[in-house]
TIZA-285800 format. One line per 10 residues: number of its first residue (from 1); their letters; for each residue x, y, z of C-alpha. Coordinates in nm, 2 decimals, decimal comma. Layout:
BEGIN
NUM	a	X/Y/Z | ...
//
This chain:
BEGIN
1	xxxxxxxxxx	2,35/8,85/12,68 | 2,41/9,14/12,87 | 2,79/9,16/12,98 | 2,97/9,37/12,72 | 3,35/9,36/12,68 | 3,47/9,67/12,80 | 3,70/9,89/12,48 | 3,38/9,88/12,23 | 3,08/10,10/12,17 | 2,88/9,84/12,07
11	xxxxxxxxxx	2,61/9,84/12,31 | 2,31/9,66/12,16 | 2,29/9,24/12,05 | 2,25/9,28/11,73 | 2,51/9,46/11,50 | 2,41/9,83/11,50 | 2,45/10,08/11,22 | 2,72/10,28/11,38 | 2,89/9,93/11,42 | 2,85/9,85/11,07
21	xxxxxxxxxx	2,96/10,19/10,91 | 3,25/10,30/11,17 | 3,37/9,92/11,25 | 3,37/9,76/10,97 | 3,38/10,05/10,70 | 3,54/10,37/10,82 | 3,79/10,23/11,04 | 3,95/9,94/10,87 | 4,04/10,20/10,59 | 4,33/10,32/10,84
31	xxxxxxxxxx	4,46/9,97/10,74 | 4,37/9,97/10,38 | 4,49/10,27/10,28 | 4,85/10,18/10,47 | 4,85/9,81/10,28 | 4,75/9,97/9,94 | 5,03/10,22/9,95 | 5,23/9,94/10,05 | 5,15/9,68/9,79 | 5,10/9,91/9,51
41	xxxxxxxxxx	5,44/10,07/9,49 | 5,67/9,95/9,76 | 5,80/9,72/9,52 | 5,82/10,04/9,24 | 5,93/10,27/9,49 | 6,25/9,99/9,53 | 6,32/9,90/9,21 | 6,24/10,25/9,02 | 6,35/10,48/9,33 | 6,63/10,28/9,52
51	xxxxxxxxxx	6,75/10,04/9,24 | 6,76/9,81/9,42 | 6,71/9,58/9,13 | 7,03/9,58/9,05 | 7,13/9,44/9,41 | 7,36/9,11/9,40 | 7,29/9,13/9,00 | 6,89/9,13/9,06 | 6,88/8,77/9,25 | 6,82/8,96/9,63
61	xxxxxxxxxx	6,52/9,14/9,47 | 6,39/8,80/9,34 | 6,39/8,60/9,65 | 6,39/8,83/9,98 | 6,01/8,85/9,94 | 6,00/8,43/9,98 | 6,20/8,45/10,26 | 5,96/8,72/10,42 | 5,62/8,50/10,30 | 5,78/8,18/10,42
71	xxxxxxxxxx	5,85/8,32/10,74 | 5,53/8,51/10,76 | 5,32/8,16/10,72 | 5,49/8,07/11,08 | 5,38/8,39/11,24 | 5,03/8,36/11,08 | 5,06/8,00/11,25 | 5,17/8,17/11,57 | 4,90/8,46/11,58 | 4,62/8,19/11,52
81	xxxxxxxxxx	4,76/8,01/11,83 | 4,75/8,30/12,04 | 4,42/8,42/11,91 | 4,23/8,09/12,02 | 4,39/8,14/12,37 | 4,40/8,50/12,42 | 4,14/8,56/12,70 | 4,02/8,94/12,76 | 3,72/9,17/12,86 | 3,81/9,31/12,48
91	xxxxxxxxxx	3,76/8,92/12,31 | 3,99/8,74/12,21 | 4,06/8,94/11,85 | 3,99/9,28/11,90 | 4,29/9,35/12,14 | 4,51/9,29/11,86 | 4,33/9,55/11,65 | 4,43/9,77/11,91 | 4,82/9,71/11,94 | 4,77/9,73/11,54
101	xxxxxxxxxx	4,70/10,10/11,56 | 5,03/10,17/11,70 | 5,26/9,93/11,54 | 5,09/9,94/11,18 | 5,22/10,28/11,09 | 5,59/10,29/11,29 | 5,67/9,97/11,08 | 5,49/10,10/10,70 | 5,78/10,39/10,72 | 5,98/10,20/10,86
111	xxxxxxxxxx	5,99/9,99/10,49 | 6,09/10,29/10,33 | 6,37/10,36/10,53 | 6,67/10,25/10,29 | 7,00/10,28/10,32 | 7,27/10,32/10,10 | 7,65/10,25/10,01 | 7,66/9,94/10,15 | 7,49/9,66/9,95 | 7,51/9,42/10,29
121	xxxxxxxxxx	7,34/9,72/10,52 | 7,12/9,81/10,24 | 6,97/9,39/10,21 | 6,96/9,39/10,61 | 6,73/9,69/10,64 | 6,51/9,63/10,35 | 6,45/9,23/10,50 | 6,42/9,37/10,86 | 6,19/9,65/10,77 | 5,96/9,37/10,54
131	xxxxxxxxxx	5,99/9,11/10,85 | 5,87/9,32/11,11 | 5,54/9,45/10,90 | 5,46/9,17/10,71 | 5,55/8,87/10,90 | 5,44/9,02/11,26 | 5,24/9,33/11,29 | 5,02/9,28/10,95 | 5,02/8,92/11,10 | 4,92/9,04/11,42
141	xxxxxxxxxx	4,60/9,29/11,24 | 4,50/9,04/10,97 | 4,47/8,76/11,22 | 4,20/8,92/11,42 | 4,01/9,16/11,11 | 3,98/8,80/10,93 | 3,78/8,70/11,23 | 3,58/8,99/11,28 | 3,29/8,92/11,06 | 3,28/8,59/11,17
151	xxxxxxxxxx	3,29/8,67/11,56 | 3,02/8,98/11,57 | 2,72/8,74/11,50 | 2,54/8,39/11,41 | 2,27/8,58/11,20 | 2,29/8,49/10,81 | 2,16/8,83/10,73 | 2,39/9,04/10,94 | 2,70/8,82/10,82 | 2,60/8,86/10,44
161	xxxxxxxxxx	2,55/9,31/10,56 | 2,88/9,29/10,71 | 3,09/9,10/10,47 | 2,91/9,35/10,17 | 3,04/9,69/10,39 | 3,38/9,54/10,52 | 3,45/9,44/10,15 | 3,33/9,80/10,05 | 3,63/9,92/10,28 | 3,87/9,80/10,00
171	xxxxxxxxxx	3,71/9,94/9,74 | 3,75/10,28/9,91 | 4,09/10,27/9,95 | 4,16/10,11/9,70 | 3,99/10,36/9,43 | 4,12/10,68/9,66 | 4,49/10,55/9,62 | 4,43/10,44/9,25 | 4,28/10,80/9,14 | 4,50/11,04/9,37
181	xxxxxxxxxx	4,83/10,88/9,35 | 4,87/10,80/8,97 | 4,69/11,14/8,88 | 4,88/11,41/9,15 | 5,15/11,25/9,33 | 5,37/10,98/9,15 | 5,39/11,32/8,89 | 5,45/11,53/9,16 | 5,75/11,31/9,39 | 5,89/11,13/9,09
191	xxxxxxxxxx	6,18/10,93/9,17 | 6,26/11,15/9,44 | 6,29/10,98/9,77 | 6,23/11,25/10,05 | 5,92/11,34/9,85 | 5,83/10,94/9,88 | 5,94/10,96/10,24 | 5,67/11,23/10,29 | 5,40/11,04/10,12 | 5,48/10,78/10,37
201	xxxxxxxxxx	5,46/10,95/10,65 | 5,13/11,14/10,61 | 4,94/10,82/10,50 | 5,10/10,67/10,81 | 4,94/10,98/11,07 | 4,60/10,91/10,92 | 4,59/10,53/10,96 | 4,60/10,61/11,35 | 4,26/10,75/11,41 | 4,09/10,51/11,19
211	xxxxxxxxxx	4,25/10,21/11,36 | 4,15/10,29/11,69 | 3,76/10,35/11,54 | 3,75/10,04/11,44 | 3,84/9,88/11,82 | 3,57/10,08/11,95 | 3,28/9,96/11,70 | 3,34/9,62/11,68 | 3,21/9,36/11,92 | 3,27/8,96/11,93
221	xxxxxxxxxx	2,93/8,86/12,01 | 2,99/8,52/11,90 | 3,28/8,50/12,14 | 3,09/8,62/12,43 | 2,80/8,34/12,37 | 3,10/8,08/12,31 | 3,26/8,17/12,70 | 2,95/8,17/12,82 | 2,88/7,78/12,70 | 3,17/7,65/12,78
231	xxxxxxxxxx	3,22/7,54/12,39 | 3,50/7,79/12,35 | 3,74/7,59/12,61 | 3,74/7,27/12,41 | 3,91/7,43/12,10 | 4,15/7,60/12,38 | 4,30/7,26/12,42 | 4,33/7,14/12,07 | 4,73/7,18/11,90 | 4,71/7,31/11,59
241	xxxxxxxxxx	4,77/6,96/11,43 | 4,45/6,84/11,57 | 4,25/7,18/11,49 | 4,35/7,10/11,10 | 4,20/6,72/11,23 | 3,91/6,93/11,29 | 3,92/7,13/10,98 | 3,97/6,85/10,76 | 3,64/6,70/10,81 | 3,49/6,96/10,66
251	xxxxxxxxxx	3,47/6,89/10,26 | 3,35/7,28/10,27 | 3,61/7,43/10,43 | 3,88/7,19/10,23 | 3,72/7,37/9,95 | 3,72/7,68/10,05 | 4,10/7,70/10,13 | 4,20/7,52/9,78 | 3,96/7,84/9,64 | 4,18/8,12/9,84
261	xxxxxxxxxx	4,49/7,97/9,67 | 4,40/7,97/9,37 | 4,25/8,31/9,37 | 4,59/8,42/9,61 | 4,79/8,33/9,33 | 4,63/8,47/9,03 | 4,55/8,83/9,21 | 4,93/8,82/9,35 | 5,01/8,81/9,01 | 4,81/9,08/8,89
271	xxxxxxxxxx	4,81/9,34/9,12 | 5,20/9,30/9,11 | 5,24/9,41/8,79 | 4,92/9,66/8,75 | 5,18/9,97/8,77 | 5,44/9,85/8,54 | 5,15/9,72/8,27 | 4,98/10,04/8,28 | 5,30/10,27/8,25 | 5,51/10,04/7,97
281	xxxxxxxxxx	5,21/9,87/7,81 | 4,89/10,07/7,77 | 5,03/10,45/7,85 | 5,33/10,57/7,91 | 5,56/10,63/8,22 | 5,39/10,85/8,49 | 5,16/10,96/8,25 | 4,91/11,08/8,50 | 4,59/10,98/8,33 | 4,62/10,60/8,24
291	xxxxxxxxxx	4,64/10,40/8,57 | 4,35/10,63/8,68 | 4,11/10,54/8,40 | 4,25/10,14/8,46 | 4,11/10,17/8,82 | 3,83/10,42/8,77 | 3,63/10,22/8,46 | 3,74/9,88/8,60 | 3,63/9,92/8,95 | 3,33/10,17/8,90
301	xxxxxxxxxx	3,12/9,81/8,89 | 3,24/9,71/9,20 | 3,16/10,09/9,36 | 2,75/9,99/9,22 | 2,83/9,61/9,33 | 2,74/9,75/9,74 | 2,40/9,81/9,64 | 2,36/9,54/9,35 | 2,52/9,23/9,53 | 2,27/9,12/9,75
311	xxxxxxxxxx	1,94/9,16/9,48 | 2,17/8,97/9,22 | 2,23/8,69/9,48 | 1,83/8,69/9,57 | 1,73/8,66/9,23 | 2,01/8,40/9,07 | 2,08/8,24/9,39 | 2,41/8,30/9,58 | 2,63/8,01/9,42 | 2,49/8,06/9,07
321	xxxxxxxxxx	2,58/8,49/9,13 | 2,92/8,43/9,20 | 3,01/8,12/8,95 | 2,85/8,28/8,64 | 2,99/8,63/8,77 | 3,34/8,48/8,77 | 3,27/8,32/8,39 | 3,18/8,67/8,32 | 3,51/8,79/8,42 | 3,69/8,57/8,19
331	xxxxxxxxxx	3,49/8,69/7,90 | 3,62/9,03/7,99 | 3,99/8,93/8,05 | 3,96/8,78/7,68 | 3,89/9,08/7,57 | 4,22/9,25/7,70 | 4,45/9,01/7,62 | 4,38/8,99/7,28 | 4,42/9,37/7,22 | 4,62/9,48/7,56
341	xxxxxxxxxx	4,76/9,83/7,43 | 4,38/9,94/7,29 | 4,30/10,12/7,62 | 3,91/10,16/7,46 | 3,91/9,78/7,47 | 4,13/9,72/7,79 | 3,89/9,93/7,98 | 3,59/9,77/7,84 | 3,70/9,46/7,92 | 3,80/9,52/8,33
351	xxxxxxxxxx	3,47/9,67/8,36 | 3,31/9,37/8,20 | 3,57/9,14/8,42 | 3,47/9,37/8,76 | 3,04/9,36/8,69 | 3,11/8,97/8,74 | 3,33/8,97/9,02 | 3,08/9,14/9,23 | 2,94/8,86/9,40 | 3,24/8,66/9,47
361	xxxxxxxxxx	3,46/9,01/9,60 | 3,18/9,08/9,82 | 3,07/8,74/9,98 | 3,44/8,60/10,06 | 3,38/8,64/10,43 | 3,00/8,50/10,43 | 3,23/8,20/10,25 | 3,44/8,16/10,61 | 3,17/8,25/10,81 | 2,93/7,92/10,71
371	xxxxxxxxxx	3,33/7,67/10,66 | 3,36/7,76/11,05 | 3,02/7,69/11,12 | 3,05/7,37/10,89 | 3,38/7,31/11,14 | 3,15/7,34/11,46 | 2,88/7,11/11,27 | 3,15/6,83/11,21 | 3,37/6,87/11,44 | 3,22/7,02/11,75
381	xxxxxxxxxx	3,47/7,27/11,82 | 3,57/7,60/11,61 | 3,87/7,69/11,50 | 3,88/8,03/11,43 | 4,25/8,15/11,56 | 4,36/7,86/11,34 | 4,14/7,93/11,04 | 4,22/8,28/11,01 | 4,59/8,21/11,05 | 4,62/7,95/10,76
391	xxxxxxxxxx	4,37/8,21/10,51 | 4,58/8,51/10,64 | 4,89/8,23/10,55 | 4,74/8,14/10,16 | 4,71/8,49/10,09 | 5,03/8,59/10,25 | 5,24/8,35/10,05 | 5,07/8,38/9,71 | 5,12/8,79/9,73 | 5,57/8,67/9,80
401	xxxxxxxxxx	5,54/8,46/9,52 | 5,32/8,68/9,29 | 5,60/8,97/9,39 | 5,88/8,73/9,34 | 5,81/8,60/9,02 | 5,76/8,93/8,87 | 6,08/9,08/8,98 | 6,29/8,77/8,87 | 6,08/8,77/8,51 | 6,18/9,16/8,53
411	xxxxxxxxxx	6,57/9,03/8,58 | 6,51/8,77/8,30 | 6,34/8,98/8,02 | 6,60/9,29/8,10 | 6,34/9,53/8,26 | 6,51/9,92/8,24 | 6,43/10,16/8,55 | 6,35/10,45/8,48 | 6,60/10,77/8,40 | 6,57/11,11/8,53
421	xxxxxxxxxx	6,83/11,25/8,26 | 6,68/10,97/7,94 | 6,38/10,84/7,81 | 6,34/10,45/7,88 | 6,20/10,18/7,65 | 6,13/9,82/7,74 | 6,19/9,55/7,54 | 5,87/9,36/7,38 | 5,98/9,07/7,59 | 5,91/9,28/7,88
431	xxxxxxxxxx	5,56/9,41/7,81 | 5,44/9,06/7,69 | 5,52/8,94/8,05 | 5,40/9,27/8,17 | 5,05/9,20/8,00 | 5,04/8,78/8,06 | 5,06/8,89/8,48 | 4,79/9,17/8,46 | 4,60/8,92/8,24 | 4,65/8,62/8,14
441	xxxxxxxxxx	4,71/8,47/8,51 | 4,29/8,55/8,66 | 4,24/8,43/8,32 | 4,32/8,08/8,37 | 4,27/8,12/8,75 | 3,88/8,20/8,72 | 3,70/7,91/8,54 | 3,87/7,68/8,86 | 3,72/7,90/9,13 | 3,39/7,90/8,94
451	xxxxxxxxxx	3,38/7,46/8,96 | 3,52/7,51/9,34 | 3,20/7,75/9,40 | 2,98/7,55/9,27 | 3,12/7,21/9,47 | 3,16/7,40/9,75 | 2,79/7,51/9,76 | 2,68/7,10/9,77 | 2,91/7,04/10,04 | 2,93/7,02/10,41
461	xxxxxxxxxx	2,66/7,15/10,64 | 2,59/7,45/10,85 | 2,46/7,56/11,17 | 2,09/7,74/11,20 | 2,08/7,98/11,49 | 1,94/7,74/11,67 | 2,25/7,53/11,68 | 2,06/7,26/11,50 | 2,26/7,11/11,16 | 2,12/7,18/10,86
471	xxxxxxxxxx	2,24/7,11/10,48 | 2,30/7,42/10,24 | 2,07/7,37/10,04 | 1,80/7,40/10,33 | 1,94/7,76/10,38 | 1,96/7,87/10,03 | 1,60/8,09/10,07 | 1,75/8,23/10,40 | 2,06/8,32/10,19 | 1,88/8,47/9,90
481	xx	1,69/8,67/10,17 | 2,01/8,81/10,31
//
């Protein structure tokens, strides 16, 4: 097809290397690196830095992030809507990755912006502040980076290429944040909030650039050949009831969804309390040294995983990979929950837990690639907008929940802030829940996903490039060859 949308340097049909690398690996760190920071230690920065965990006697801490998720699931609702029926020469995603690059980093400082003296100005702020980031302008990005995967070609091969780098993206960030921030500056800015402020501010400035690389190197091919068969203005019509009609007829994509909430709840859980496990549980407060060994031997699988995932899936088969890598994991989280102060054993264990979760991190969007092709195949319409709305929804409202329980077990067990002028202890109470949501949670979580992989890989159908219907176990060689 030779029309190109005008905004991207994506010139050729098929999805270049400067498109792979800039587009879906360089620039999505601008977000990343914003959403780490963000996830990581917003929460630490308000209940070790502002106190506000002893707002309204600890309840507003506990249930102001379920007001944000609950409203957020709306907006994710909204942004779908508007993705299926925004029509532009820059697709019908991609403009939304360029308002991003603006609004992303006002609202990220804009959440560490909190007042004080007045308990009822200081609640108002900190809600604002969360509403505006999460529940519309990470809305607005997540929306249309869901979809970007999906949208820049049909080709198995390229899909599997591009969900590989734009998963390497996270792992980036991700392991930038995890080494430089425990190691040089959470000892360097402390509890000090201009310092924070600062911190804030530069990560903000950097995002920008990187943001607007990755409008320019993406491209919705899939789009364009959609507008250009008219297939694209029957899902125009459809409400969102009757695009979950569509959905639902799809035992696949069913599957898939009950999969992201699952794995939404358990990771919610455990990345909310990584920080406080690793400070009050295996080291000690701001120690410098033991959150960056946590990330460092735990994720340096994942770092190999780029170049390992696609020969492990050739060789076991892509559904066999990602179960038995998940089973793997729970061997390792054994490991650490039966000795979780040993940091010998704990680190042993994540990097046995990470060596299996290769497959699985790394194919999640090849997963909602072939559901919305299994949606075409049954339905005869896709439903992207809506698709990416109610993922971008499950994740969204597992991380509120994962944040809220932690912060009301914190209220419960009698979880002590940190002093400038004392040393702090926790009580045992404390670092047993500390170590059963680092832990114990994927635990449980990972043998389900495993059986939901391996139904999910007998169901449904998907769609050759050819357009013809086909069952997945037809495509299973064409996998393993991607």
């Amino acid at each position: 097809m030779k029309r190109i949308f005008s905004g991207t340097l994506c010139r050729g049909e098929t999805v270049g290397r400067a498109e792979r690398l800039l587009g879906h690996l360089v620039g999505p760190l601008g977000f990343g690196f914003l959403s780490i920071l963000v996830n990581s230690y917003l929460n630490v920065y308000y209940t070790d830095v502002c106190g506000l965990g002893r707002l309204w006697g600890g309840s507003f801490m506990g249930v102001y992030p379920l007001l944000v998720k609950f409203l957020d699931v709306l907006t994710y609702m909204a942004a779908g809507w508007l993705v299926d029926r925004t029509v532009s020469r820059q697709g019908k995603a991609r403009p939304y990755l360029l308002l991003s690059a603006v609004l992303l980093p006002v609202s990220a400082v804009l959440l560490f912006v909190v007042p004080q003296g007045n308990d009822f100005l200081t609640a108002a702020a900190v809600l604002g502040s969360n509403v505006l980031f999460f529940a519309v302008v990470v809305t607005l990005y997540c929306t249309a980076n869901t979809l970007m995967v999906p949208l820049s070609s049909t080709d198995a091969t390229e899909r599997s290429r591009l969900a590989v780098t734009a998963n390497a993206q996270g792992l980036i960030s991700g392991t930038a944040l995890a080494v430089v921030f425990p190691t040089v500056i959470l000892p360097a800015i402390g509890i000090d909030r201009g310092r924070w402020m600062t911190v804030m501010l530069l990560t903000a400035l950097v995002a920008v650039p990187l943001l607007l690389l990755q409008f320019l190197f993406t491209r919705e091919r899939v789009t364009e050949a959609e507008r250009a068969s008219g297939v694209r203005q029957a899902a125009e019509k459809l409400s969102l009831k009757a695009q979950l009609g569509c959905c639902g007829k799809s035992r696949r994509w069913i599957l898939l969804m009950l999969y992201f909430v699952v794995l939404g709840m358990a990771n919610a859980i455990s990345s909310s309390a990584v920080f406080y496990y690793c400070n009050w549980v295996l080291g000690s407060y701001n120690d410098g040294i033991t959150q960056v060994l946590f990330y460092a031997i735990g994720n340096l699988p994942m770092g190999i995983g780029v170049f390992l995932c696609n020969p492990i899936c050739r060789r076991l088969g892509r559904t066999r990979a990602m179960a038995g890598g998940l089973l793997l994991s729970t061997a390792g989280l054994g490991m650490c929950i039966l000795f979780p102060t040993s940091l010998p054993v704990v680190l042993a264990g994540q990097f046995i837990k990470a060596c299996g979760a290769i497959p699985s991190t790394y194919l999640a969007s090849v997963l909602l690639s072939e559901a919305l092709d299994d949606v075409q195949a049954q339905s005869g319409v896709r439903c992207d907008g809506f698709t990416s709305s109610l993922y971008n929804s499950i994740c969204t409202l597992t991380g509120g929940i994962g944040v809220s329980l932690l912060n009301v077990g914190m209220a419960v067990f009698g979880y002590a802030a940190p002093s400038a002028v004392a040393a702090v202890t926790q009580p045992q109470a404390v670092r047993s829940f500390f170590t059963f949501c680092q832990m114990g949670a994927p635990l449980l979580a990972y043998p389900v996903l495993a059986v939901l992989l391996v139904r999910m890989g007998r169901a449904g159908t998907v769609l050759n490039q050819g357009g013809k219907k086909e069952h997945p176990a037809e495509t299973e060689p064409a996998q393993k060859a991607a």
